[in-house]
C-alpha positions as CSV (number, residue, x, y, z in Angstrom):
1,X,-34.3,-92.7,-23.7
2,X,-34.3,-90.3,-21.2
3,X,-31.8,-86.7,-22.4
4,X,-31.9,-85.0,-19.5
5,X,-28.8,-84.8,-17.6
6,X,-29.0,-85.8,-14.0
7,X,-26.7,-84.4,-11.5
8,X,-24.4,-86.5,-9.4
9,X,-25.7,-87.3,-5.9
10,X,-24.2,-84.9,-3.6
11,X,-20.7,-85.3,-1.4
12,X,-20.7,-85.4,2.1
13,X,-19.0,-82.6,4.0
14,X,-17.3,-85.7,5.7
15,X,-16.3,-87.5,2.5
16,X,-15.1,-84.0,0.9
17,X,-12.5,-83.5,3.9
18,X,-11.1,-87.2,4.2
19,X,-10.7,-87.0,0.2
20,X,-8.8,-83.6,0.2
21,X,-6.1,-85.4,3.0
22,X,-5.8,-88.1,0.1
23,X,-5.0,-85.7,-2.8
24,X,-3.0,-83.5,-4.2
25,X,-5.2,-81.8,-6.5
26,X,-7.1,-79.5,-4.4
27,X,-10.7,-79.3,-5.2
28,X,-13.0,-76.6,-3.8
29,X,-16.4,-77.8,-2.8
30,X,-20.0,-76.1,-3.0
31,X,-22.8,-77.5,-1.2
32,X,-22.6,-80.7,-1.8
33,X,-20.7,-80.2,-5.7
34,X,-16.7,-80.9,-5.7
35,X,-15.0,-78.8,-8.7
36,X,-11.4,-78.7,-8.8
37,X,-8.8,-75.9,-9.1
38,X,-6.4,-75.5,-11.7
39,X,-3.1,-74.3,-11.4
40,X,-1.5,-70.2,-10.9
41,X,0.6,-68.4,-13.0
42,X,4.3,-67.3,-11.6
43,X,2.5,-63.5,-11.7
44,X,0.0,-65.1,-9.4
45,X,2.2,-66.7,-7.5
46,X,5.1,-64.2,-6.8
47,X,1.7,-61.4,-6.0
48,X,0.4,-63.9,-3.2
49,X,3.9,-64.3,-2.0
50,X,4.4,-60.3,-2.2
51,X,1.0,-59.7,-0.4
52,X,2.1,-62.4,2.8
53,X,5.6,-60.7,2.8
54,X,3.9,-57.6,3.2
55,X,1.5,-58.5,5.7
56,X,3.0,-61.1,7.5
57,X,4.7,-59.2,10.2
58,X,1.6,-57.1,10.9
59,X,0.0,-60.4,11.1
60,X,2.1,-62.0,13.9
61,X,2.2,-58.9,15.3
62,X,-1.7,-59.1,16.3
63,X,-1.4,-62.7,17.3
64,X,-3.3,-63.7,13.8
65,X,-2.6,-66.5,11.8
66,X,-2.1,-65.9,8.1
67,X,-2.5,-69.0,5.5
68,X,-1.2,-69.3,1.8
69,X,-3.2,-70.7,-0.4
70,X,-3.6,-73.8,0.9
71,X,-5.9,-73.4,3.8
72,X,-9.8,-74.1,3.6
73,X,-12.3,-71.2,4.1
74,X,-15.4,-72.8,5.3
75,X,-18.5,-71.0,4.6
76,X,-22.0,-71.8,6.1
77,X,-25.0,-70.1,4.6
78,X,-28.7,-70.7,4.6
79,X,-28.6,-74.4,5.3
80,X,-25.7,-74.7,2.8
81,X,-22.0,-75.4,3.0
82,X,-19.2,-74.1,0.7
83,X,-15.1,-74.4,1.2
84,X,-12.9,-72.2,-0.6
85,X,-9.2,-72.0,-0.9
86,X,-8.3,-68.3,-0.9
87,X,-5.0,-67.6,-1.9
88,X,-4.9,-65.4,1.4
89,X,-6.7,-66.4,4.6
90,X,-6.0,-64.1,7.4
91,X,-7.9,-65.5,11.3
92,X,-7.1,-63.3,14.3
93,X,-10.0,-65.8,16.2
94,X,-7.9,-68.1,18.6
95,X,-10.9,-70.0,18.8
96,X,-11.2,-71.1,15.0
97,X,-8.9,-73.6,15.4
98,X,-9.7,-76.5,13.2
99,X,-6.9,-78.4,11.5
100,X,-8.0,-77.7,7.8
101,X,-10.0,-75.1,7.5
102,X,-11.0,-71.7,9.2
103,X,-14.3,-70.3,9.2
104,X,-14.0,-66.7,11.1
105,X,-11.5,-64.9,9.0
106,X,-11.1,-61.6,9.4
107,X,-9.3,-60.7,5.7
108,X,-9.5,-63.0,2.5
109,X,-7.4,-62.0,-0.5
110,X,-8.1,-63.7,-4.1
111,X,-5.8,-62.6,-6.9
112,X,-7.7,-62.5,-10.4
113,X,-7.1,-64.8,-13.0
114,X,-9.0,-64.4,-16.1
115,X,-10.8,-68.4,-15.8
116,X,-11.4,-67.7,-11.8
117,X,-12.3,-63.5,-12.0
118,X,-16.1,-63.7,-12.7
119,X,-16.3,-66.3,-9.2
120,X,-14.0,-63.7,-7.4
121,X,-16.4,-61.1,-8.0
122,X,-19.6,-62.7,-7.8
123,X,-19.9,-65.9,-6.3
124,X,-17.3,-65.5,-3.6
125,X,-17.7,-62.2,-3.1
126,X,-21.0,-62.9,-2.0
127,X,-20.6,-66.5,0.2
128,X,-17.8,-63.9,2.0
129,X,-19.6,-60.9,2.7
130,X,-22.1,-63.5,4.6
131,X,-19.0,-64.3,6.9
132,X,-19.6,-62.2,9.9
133,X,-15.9,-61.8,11.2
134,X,-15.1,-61.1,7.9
135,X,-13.5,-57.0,8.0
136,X,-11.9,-56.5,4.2
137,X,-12.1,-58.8,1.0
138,X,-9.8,-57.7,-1.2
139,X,-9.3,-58.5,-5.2
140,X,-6.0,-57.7,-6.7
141,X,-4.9,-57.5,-9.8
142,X,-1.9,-59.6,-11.7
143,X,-1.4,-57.8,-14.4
144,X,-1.7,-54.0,-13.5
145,X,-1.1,-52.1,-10.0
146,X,-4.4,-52.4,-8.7
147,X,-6.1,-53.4,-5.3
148,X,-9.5,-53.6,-4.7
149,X,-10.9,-53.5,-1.2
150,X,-14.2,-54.6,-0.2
151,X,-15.0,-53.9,3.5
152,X,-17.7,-55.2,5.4
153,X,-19.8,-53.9,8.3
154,X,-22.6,-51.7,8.4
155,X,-23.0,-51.9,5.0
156,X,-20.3,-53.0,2.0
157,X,-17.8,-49.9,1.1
158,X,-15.5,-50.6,-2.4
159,X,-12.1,-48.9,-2.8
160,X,-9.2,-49.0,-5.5
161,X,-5.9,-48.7,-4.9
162,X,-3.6,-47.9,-7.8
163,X,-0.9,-46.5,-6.1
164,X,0.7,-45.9,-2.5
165,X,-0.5,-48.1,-0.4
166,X,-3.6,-49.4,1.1
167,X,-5.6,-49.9,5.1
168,X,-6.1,-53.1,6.6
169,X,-8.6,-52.5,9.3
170,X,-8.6,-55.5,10.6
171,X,-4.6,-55.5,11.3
172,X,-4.7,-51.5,11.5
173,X,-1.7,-51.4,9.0
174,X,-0.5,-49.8,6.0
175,X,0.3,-52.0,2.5
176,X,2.7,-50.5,0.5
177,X,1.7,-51.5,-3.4
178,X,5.4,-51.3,-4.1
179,X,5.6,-54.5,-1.7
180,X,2.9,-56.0,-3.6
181,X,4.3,-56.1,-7.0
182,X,8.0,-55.3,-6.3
183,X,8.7,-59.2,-7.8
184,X,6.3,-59.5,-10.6
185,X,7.2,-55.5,-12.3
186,X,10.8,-57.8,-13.1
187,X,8.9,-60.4,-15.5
């Protein structure tokens, strides 16, 4: 009898699409690997809803679309293929148009979770610095005032934001951290 474990054939990038328009368990999906994503916590939740409050009008006002969780990131790398559902996808490129995913963002946000940080900082953070529209990555968070900013171009610059507010680059605005965790501070 044979112990070693075998890995599933892989998925289709085909297959993966059509069977995230049949679910509603979203599931992200690694070259060729589908792994599902659990559920956010109402700190989680009420900091992505902060952050798109925050940004949105800065977003419409350059024309750029901005997506809530619920969006595919797709992610094309050395003959492989990743999606990802950030919980903030912003794309200012009229010409990434797909209807279910983007793949020439220009800001991703992921807030931290202690079962999703270690991927947020290392996996992703690495598939997204590949992205070359990609201006700022930024990691925020739930439980403490704190935004971190990874921006992209030359080379890869890291800032933390603990209080005031924070640039965008790529929207040339001004984040207030008050308008980030204004809802969450009342839990």
């Amino acid at each position: 009898m044979n112990s070693a474990l075998t890995r599933p054939a892989p998925i289709s990038i085909r297959d993966y699409l059509d069977g995230e328009n049949l679910t509603d368990v979203k599931h992200e999906y690694l070259d060729g690997e589908v792994v599902a994503m659990g559920g956010a916590s109402a700190r989680h939740g009420l900091i992505v809803t902060g952050l798109s409050l925050a940004i949105g009008p800065h977003a419409r006002r350059k024309a750029c679309q901005l997506f809530m969780s619920d969006m595919k990131l797709r992610v094309d790398h050395a003959d492989q293929t990743y999606f990802y559902y950030p919980d903030l996808l912003l794309a200012c490129d009229p010409q990434d148009g797909d209807p279910y995913y983007r793949s020439r963002p220009c800001l991703l946000v992921e807030v931290l979770s202690p079962t999703t940080e270690r991927i947020d900082r290392r996996e992703k953070l690495f598939a997204y610095q590949t992205i070359p529209s990609l201006r700022e990555y930024l990691l925020v968070d739930p439980e403490q005032r704190c935004v971190e900013i990874y921006r992209f171009g030359q080379s890869v610059r890291h800032e933390t934001c603990t209080q005031g507010s924070f640039r965008l680059d790529c929207l040339e605005a001004e984040i207030a951290l008050d308008e980030v965790y204004r809802d969450v501070e009342a839990l």
